[in-house]
N, C-alpha and C positions, 0 to 999 in steps of 0.2 A: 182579526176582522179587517184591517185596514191593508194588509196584505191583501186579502179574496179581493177587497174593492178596488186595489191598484190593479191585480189581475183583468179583474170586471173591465176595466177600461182598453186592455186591448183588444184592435182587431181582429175577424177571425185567422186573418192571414197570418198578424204578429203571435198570436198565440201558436200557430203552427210553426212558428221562426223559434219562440220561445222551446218549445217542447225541443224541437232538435237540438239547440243550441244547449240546452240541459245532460242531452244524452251525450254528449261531444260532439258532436257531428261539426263537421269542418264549413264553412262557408258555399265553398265548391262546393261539398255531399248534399248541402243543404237547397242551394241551385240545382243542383240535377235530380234531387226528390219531388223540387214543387213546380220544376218545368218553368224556372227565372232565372233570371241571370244573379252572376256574385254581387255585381253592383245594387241590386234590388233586395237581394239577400242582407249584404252592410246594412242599407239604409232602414229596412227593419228592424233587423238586430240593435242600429243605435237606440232606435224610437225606445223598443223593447225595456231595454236597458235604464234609459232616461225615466218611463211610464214607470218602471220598477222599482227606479231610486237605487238601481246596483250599482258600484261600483269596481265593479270584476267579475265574469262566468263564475268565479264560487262564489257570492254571495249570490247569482242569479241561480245556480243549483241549489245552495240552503233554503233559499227563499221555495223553490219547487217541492222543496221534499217536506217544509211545515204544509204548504197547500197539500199535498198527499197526504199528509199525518192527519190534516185539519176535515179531513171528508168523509 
């Protein structure tokens, strides 16, 4: 539950930063999907990150794959 709620709290944008950032997707890949630069790209991905309480892209992919389990 407190997982969905940290979720709940990002943006639509950072949730589109989230989801690729789960998938691998490289900063660049991730700038050239949503029509932003890498620099815009970081600064989401940090927020993401921080909003999530992760400490590393595998615990931001564990954290994705309980939300998937949890739905």
């Amino acid at each position: 539950a407190a997982l969905r709620e940290r979720h709940g709290l990002l943006t639509p944008r950072e949730r589109e930063v989230f989801d690729r950032v789960v998938e691998g997707r490289l900063n660049k890949q991730i700038a050239g999907a949503l029509g932003t630069s890498e620099r815009t790209v970081k600064a989401h991905r940090s927020r993401v990150m921080e909003k999530m309480g992760a400490g590393s892209v595998a615990d931001l992919v564990r954290m994705a794959e309980k939300l998937r389990g949890a739905s």
